[in-house]
C-alpha positions in Angstrom: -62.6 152.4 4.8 -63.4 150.7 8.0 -66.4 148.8 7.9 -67.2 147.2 11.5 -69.0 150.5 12.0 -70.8 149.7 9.3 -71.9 146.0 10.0 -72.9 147.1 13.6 -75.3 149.2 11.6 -76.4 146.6 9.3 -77.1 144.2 12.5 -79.5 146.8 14.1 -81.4 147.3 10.6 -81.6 143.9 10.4 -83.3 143.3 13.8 -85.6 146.9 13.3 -87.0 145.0 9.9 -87.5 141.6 11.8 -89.3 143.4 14.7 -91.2 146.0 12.4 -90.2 149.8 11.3 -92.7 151.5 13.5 -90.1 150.5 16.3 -87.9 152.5 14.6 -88.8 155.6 16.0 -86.5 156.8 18.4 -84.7 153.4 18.8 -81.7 154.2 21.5 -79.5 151.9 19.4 -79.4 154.3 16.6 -79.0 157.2 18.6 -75.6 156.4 19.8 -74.5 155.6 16.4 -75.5 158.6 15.1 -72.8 160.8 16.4 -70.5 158.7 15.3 -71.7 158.8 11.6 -72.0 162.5 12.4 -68.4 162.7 12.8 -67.4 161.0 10.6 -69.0 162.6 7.9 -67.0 165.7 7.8 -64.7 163.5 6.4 -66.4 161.6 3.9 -69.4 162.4 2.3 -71.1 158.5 2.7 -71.2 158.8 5.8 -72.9 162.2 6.0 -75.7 160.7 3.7 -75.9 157.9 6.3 -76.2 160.0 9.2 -78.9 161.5 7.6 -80.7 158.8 7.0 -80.2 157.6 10.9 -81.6 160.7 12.0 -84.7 160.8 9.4 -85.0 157.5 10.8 -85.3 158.2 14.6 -86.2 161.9 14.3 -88.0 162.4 11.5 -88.6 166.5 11.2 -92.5 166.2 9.8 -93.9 163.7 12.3 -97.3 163.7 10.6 -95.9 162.2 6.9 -93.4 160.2 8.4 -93.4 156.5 6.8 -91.0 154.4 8.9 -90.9 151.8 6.0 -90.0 153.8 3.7 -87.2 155.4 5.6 -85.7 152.1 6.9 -85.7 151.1 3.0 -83.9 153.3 1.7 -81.4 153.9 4.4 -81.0 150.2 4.2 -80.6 150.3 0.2 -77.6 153.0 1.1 -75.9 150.7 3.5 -76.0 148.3 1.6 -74.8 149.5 -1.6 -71.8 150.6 0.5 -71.0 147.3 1.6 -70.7 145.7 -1.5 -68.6 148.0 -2.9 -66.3 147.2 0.4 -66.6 143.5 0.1 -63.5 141.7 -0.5 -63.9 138.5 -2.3 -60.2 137.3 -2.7 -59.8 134.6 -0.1 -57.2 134.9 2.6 -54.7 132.8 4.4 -53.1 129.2 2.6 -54.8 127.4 0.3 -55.0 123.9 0.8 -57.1 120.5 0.6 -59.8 120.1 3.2 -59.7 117.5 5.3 -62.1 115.1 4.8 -62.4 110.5 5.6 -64.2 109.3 3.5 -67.1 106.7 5.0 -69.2 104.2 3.4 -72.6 105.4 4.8 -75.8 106.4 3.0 -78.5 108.9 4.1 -81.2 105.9 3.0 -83.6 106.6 5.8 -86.7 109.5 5.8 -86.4 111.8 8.8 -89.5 110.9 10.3 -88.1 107.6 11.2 -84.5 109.0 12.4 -86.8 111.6 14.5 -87.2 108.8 17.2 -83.5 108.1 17.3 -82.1 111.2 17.3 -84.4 112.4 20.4 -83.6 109.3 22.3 -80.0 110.6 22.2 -80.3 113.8 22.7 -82.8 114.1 25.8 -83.2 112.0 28.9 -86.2 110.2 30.0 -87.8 106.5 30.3 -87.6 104.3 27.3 -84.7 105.8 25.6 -83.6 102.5 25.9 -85.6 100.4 24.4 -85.7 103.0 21.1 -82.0 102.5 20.7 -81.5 98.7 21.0 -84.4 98.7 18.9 -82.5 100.8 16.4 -79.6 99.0 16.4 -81.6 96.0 15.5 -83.1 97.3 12.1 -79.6 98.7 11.0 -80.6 102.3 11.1 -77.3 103.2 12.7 -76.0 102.2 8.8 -77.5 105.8 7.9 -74.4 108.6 7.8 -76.5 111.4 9.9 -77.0 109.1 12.9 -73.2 108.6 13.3 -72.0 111.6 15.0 -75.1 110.7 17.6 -73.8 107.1 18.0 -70.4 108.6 19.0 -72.1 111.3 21.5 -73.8 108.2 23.0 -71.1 106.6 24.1 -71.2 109.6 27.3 -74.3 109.5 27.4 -75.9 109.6 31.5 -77.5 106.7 31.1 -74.7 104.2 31.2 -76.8 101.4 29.6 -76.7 103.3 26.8 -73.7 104.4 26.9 -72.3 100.6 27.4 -74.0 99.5 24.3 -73.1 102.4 22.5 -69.4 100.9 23.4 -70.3 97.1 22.8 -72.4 97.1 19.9 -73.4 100.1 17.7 -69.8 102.0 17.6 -68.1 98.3 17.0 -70.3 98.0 13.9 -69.1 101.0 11.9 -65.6 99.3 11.6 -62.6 100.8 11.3 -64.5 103.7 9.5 -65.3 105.3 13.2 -61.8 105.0 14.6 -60.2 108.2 13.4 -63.7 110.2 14.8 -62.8 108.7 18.0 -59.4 109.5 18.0 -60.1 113.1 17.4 -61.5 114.0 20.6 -60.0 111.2 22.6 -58.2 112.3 26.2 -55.9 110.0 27.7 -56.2 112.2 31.0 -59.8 111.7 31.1 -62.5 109.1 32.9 -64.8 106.4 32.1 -66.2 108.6 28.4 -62.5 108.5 27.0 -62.1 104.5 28.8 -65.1 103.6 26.5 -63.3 105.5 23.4 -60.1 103.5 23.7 -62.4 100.1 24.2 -63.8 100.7 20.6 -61.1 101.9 19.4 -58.6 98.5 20.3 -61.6 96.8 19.4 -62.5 97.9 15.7 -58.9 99.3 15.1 -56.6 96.4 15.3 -52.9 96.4 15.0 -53.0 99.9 13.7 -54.0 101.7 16.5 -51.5 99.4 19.2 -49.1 102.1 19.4 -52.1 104.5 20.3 -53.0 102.2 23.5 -49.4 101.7 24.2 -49.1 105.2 25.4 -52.5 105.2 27.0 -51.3 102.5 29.0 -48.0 103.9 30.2 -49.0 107.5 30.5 -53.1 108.2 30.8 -54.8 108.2 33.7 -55.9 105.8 36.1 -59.1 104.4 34.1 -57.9 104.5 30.9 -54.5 103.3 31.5 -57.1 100.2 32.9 -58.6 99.8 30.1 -55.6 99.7 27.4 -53.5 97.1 29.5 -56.2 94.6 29.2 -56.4 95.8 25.1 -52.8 94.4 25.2 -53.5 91.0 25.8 -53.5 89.9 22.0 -49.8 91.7 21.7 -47.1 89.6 23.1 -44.1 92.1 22.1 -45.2 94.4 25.5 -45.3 91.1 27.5 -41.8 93.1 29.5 -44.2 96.1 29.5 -46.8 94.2 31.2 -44.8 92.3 33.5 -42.9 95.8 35.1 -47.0 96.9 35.5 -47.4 94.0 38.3 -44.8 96.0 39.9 -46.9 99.5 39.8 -47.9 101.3 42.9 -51.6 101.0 42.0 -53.3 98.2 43.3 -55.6 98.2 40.4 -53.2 98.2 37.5 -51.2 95.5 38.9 -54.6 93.1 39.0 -55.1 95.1 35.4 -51.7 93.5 34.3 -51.9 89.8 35.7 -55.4 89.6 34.1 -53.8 90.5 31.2 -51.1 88.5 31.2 -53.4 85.2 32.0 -54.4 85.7 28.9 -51.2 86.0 27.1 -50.5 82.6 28.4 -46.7 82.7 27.9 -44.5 80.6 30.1 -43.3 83.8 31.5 -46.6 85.0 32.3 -47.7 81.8 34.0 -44.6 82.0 36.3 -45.2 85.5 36.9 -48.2 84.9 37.9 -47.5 82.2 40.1 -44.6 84.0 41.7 -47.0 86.5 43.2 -48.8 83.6 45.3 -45.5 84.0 47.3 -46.3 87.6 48.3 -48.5 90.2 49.0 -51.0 89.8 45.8 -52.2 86.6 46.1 -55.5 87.7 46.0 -55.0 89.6 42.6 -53.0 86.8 41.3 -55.1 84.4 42.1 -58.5 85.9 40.8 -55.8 86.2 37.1 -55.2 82.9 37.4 -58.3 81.3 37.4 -58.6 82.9 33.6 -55.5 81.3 33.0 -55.9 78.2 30.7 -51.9 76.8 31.5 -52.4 72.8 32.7 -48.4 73.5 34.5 -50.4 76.4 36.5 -52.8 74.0 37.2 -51.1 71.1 38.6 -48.7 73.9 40.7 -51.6 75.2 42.6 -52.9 71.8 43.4 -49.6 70.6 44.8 -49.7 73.9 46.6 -52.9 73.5 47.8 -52.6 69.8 48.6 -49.4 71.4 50.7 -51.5 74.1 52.6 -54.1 71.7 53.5 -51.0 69.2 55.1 -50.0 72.4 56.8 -53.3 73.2 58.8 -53.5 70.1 59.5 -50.1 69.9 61.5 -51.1 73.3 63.1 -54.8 72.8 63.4 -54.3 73.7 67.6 -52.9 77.1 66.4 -55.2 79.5 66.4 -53.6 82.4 64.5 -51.9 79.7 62.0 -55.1 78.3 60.8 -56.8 81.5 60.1 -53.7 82.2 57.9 -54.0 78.6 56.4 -58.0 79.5 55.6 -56.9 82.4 54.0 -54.5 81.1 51.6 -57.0 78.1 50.8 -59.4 80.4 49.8 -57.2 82.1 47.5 -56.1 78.7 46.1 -59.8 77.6 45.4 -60.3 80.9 43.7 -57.7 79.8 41.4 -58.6 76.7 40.5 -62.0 77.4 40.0 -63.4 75.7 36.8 -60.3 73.6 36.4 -60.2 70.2 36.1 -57.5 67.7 36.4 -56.9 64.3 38.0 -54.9 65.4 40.9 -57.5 68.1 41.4 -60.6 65.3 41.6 -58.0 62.9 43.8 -57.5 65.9 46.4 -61.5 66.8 46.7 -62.3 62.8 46.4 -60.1 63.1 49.4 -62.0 65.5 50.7 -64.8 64.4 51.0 -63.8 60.9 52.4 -62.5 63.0 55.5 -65.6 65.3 56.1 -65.3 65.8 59.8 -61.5 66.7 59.7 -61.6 69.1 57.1 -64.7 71.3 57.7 -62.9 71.0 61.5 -60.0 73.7 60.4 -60.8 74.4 56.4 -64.3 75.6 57.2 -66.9 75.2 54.3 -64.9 76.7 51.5 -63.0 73.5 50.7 -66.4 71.4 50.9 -68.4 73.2 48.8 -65.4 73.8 45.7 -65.1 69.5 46.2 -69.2 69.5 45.7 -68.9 72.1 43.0 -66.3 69.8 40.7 -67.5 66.4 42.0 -71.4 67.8 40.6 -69.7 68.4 36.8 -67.6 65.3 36.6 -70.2 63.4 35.4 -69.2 60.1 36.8 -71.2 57.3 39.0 -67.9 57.7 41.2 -67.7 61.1 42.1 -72.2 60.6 42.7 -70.7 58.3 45.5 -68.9 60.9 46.6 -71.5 63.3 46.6 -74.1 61.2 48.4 -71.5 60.9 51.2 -71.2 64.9 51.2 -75.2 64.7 51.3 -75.0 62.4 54.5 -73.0 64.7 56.4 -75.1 68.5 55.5 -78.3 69.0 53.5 -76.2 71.8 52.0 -75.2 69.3 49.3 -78.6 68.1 48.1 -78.4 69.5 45.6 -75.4 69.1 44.2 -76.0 65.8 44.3 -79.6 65.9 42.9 -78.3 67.6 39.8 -76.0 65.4 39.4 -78.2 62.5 39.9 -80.4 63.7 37.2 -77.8 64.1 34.7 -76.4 60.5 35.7 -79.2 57.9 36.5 -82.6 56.9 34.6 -85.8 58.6 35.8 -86.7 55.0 37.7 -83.4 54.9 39.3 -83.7 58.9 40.3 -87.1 58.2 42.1 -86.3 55.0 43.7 -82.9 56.9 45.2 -85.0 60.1 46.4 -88.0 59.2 47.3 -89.1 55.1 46.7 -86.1 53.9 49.0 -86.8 56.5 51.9 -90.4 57.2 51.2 -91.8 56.5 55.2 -88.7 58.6 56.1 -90.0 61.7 54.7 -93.3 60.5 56.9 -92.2 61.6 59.6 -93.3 65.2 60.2 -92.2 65.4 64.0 -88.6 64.7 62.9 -87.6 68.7 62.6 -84.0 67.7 60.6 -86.2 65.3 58.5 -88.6 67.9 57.3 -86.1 70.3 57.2 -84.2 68.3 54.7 -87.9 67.9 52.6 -88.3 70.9 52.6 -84.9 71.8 51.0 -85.7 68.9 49.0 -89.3 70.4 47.3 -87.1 73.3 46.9 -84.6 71.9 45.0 -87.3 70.2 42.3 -88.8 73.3 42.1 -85.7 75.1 40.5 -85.4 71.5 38.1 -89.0 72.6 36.7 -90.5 75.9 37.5 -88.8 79.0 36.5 -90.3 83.1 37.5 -89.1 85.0 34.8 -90.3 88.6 33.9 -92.0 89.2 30.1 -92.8 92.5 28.4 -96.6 92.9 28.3 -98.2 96.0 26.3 -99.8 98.3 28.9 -103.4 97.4 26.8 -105.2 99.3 29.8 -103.5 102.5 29.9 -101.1 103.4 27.3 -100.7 100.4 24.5 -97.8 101.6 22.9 -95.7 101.4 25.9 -95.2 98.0 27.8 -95.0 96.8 31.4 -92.8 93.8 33.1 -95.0 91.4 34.2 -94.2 87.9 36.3 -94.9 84.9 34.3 -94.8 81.1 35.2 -92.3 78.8 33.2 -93.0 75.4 33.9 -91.1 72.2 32.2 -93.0 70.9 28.9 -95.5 68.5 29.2 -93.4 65.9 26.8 -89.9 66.4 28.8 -91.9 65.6 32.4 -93.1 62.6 30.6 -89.8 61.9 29.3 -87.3 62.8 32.0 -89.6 62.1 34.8 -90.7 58.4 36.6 -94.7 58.5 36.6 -94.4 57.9 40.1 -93.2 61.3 41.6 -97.1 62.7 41.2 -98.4 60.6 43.7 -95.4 61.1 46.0 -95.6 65.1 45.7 -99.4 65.0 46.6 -98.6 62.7 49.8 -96.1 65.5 50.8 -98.3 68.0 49.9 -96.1 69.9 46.7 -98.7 72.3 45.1 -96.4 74.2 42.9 -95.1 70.9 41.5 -98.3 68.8 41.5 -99.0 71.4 39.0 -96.2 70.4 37.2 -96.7 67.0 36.9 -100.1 67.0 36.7 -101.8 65.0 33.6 -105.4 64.6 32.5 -105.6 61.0 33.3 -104.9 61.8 37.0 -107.9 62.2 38.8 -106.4 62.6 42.2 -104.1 65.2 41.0 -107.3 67.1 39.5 -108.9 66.5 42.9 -106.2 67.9 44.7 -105.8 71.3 43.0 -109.4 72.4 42.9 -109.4 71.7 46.6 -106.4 74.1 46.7 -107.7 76.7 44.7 -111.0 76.6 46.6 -109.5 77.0 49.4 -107.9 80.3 48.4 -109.1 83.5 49.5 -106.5 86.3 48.0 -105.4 86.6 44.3 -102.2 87.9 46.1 -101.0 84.3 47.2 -98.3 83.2 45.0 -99.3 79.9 44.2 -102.7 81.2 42.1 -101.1 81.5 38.9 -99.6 78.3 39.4 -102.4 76.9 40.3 -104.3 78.3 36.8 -101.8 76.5 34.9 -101.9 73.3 36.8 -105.5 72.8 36.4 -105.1 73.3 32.8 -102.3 71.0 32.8 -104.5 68.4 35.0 -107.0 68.7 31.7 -110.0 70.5 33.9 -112.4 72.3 31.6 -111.8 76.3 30.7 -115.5 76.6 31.8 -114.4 75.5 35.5 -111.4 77.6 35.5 -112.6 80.5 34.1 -115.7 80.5 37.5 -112.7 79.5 40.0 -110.9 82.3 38.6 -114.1 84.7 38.9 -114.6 83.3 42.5 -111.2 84.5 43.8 -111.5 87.9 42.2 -114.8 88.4 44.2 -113.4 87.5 47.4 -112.6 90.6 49.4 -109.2 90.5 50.2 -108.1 90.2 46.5 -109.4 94.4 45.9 -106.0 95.3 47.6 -104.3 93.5 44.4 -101.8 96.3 42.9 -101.4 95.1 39.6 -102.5 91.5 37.9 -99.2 89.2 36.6 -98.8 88.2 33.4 -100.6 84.5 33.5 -103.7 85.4 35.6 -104.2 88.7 33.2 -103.8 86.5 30.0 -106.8 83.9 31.8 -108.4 88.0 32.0 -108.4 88.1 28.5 -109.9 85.0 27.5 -113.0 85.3 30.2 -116.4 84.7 28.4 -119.1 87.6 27.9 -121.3 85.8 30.5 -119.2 87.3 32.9 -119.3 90.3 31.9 -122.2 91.4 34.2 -120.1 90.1 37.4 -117.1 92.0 35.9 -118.8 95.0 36.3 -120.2 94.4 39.9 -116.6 94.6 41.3 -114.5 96.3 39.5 -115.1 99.4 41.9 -113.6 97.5 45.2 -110.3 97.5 42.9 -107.6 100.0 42.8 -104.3 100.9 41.2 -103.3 99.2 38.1 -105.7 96.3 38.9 -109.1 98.3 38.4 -107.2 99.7 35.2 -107.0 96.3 33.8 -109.8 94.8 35.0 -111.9 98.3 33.4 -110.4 97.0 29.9 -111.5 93.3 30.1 -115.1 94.9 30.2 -114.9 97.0 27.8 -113.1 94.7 25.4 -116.2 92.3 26.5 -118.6 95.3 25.7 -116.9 95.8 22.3 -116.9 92.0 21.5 -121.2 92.2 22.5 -121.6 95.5 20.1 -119.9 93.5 17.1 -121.7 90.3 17.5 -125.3 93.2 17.6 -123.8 94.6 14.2 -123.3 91.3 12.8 -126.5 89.6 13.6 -128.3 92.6 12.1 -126.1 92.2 8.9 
């Protein structure tokens, strides 16, 4: 006996008792069964009795006892009696083991904590981020039902997620998640099946070589990309890699001499350097700069040396010494971040013979000399470097740093400032104030830093947070310690504020003098220098009480209501504002908007809830 018939009838009982039996009545799937069972009842008496129980069903012949329930149940009770008896429970096809790998995971963590996980990485939106890394961090990845998400991750469409799905939480499982990956890995596919093969060299080792091997010879463009550079560590397809420099691709060939820098071999090294002979220099050369050989090294210099010899002799021709630059460039992008003594000889050289040089070489060859002569941390190549300093302000501060690292703090002042302090005097010399300008600059990168901090959104939504600016500014103890006393004077002279706030110290009057003048003076929160300013008065050891009414009297002026949002030092000054100002809180918040009126709103309340405690506990 056939029984789809049967199961289609089953389904539609199945739906009738979901929806209710009063929807029974005349229900237009049942009718076109019907015949069906109608037919096929001359044949066999079971389905007779279930035609008749269809039709009493759907037509019921006295309408005014009909009970639909009743009706469904027992035609229900009929079909279902019939297919048990047809039921076959002998199971079919080859018996065999299932398929299972074994992993080392646990199911350790409650739901409710995986529900913020498993959303992250299975939706879009803001912050999805931030839940992962976060993740990651406790070890909740280590729990067995969050590991067929950590694989989905790795394509998921926001590619920092995706990136660290690759880098960090897939890595972590081990060889354990290699056969998972393998399973739906495509050679033929993009950047997804690229990531796959990343984790997959990475956490599978030696076993899984043969794996990339193919990838690498037959997958397409970005995954063949990604396995030759997971060949590095396997010298037995260093013949493989070296017929790849040969590909039509531009991108595999710079793929494979990346590669092979690493190897290191001699055979890779002249490879490599073969190719400065022809058309991929470039690629070549951006390889060999990874390349750790000293014989590469002391090849390119000689070249180099030669080039430079070259546009020299053909420094008239126009067309040859635009070739010359070229390859020079390509040169210095090889031997960037080595070091040897024919390297320092050639750019001591250099340097010596400024105005020939930057006459044909350009700027390129310069600044690669300043660049090593900065990190060789000799009082010879400072020489050097002051001469570079003499010709272009470009290399102050190459030569700063390295002065820094080099001399005392006394010996850094006198240099800079003590020995050519009424040069810097003279403000209608344009070059000279240029150059003190560039100057300030410089000190200002030594000791102030503008980084961006997470700060709770206190204001709005606390549970979320907001990047804020902050103000890094050196220690008090290494300014003491790395710094001559003498530079504060010398930076009020020239008028410094951001780094009279630096050096300012309590027993400094003039300093404290000078930055309430500037703070006075200010008439907009929005200036740049206010924060600063905050912090150097505390530095300069004025009283809180002083700061905290300076502060006020900027946030009354009027320009400071067109403020979007307050950064993160002037809102921490925000939080620590006394209750007596709450009333003058209140009297402006209004000519605020955006963000700023937000956070300025929850300074007075916080104030408002700080007065209500102190009534509570005073009554107490």
């Amino acid at each position: 006996m056939s029984t789809a018939l049967l199961q289609e009838l089953h389904q539609v009982l199945r739906r009738i008792f979901i929806a209710g039996s009063d929807l029974a009545l005349g229900d237009y799937r049942l009718k076109r069964m019907l015949p069906q069972f109608q037919q096929l009842g001359e044949r066999a008496p079971i389905y007779k009795r279930l035609g008749e129980g269809i039709s009493a069903l759907i037509e019921p012949a006295d309408i005014e006892n009909y009970q639909s329930a009743d009706q469904l149940q027992d035609l229900n009770l009929l079909l279902t009696s019939v297919l048990r008896t047809q039921g076959m429970t002998a199971p079919q096809g080859e018996l065999r083991p299932l398929e299972n790998r074994p992993v080392s995971f646990s199911t350790f963590l409650s739901y409710r904590k995986l529900a913020a996980v498993e959303a992250a990485l299975t939706t879009t939106g803001s912050n999805r981020y931030e839940v992962v890394v976060h993740a990651y961090d406790v070890g909740m990845f280590r729990d067995l039902r969050l590991l067929p998400l950590a694989i989905r991750a790795i394509g998921d469409p926001y590619s920092e997620i995706a990136e660290f799905a690759m880098q960090k939480i897939l890595p972590s499982y081990g060889f354990e998640v290699i056969p998972y990956l393998i399973d739906s890995f495509d050679p033929m596919g993009g950047r997804v099946e690229s990531r796959k093969l990343q984790v997959i060299g990475q956490a599978g080792g030696g076993d899984v070589i043969d794996l990339i091997f193919q990838a690498a010879e037959s997958g397409s463009e970005e995954v063949r990309l990604t396995a030759i550079r997971l060949l590095a560590a396997h010298a037995t397809y260093e013949s493989a890699l070296l017929s790849w420099t040969k590909d039509k691709k531009k991108s595999i060939r710079e793929a494979a001499y990346q590669t092979l820098a690493e190897m290191n071999s001699e055979v890779a090294v002249e490879r490599i350097y073969e190719a400065f002979a022809g058309k991929d220099i470039e690629i070549a050369a951006k390889a060999a700069a990874k390349c750790s050989s000293e014989q590469l090294t002391d090849w390119l210099v000689r070249d180099l040396g030669a080039q430079l010899e070259h546009a020299i002799e053909h420094k008239d021709d126009k067309k040859k010494t635009e070739a010359s630059q070229i390859k020079i460039k390509h040169f210095l992008t090889a031997l960037e971040g080595k070091r040897s003594d024919t390297l320092y000889e050639l750019f001591t050289e250099v340097t010596r013979q400024y105005a020939l040089y930057i006459s044909f070489a350009g700027l390129d060859i310069l600044d690669a000399a300043a660049y090593y002569l900065e990190h060789e941390n000799s009082l010879e190549a400072l020489e050097a470097l002051y001469v570079l300093e003499q010709h272009n302000t470009r290399y102050l501060s190459y030569a700063f740093r390295a002065s820094f690292r080099l001399l005392s703090p006394s010996e850094l002042y006198e240099h800079y400032v003590h020995s050519v302090r009424n040069k810097w005097k003279m403000k209608t010399n344009k070059e000279t104030q240029k150059k003190l300008k560039e100057f300030l600059s410089i000190l200002e990168q030594q000791v102030i830093a503008y980084p961006y901090q997470l700060y709770p959104n206190l204001w709005s939504s606390p549970e979320e947070n907001s990047y804020l600016r902050k103000v890094e500014m050196m220690p008090v103890d290494q300014v003491a310690q790395l710094w001559d006393s003498r530079w504060l004077d010398w930076l009020i002279e020239v008028q410094a504020t951001h780094l009279v706030c630096v050096f300012a110290r309590p027993d400094h009057t003039e300093s404290q003098s000078f930055l309430l003048k500037r703070i006075h003076d200010m008439t907009d929160l929005r200036h740049q220098s206010f924060d600063i300013l905050l912090l150097g008065l505390e530095r300069a050891g004025v009283d809180a009480s002083i700061q905290s009414d300076l502060l006020m009297n900027v946030l009354e002026q009027k320009r400071s209501g067109n403020l979007y949002a307050f950064e993160g030092h002037v809102l921490e000054y925000l939080y620590k504002l006394p209750l007596t100002y709450q009333e003058r809180l209140a009297a402006m918040i209004q000519k605020y908007r955006y963000t700023a009126r937000e956070q300025l709103q929850y300074v007075w309340n916080e104030m408002e809830r700080k007065k209500q405690e102190a009534v509570v506990a005073d009554s107490v």
